[in-house]
N, C-alpha and C positions, 0 to 999 in steps of 0.2 A: 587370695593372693597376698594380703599386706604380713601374714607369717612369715611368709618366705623373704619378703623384703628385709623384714626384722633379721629373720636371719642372715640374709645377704649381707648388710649395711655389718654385722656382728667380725662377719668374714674379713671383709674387705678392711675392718678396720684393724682387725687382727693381727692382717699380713702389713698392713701399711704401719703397725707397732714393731713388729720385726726386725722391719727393714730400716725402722726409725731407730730404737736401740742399736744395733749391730754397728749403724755412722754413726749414733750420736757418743759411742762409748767412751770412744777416744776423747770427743770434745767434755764429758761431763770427765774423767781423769784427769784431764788436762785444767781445768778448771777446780779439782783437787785439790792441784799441788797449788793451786793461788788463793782458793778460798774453800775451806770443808764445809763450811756450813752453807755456802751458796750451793755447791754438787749436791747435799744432803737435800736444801730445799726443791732443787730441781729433781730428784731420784723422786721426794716424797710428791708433788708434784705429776710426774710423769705416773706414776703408780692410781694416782686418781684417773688421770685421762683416759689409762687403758681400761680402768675400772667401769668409767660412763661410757667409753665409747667401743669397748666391748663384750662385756659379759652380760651391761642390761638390755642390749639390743636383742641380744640373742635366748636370754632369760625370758623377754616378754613374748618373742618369735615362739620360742617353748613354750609358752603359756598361751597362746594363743591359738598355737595348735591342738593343745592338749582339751581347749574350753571347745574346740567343735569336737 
């Protein structure tokens, strides 16, 4: 069972990265036009977050199913 959780937790974070860009787009634009290199830090930033919080959960969920 704990593969599929890896993958679940992968999913759920996925969609919840989605729907987190799509509102935040406006606020990191907006914050653009007042400071480039704070939106820069928040893009790279944000790019980690979706990084740990979904493609290793789901990597290891793969790997885990793959080891049975």
């Amino acid at each position: 069972m704990r593969p599929y959780v890896f993958l679940a937790i992968g999913v759920i974070w996925l969609i919840g990265a989605i729907f987190f860009v799509y509102n935040a787009s406006f606020g990191i634009t907006w914050i653009g036009k007042h400071d480039p290199a704070l939106a820069r830090r928040l893009i790279v930033v944000a790019l980690y977050v979706l990084f740990l919080g979904w493609i290793v959960p789901t990597l290891f969920g793969a790997w885990l199913l793959w080891k049975k």
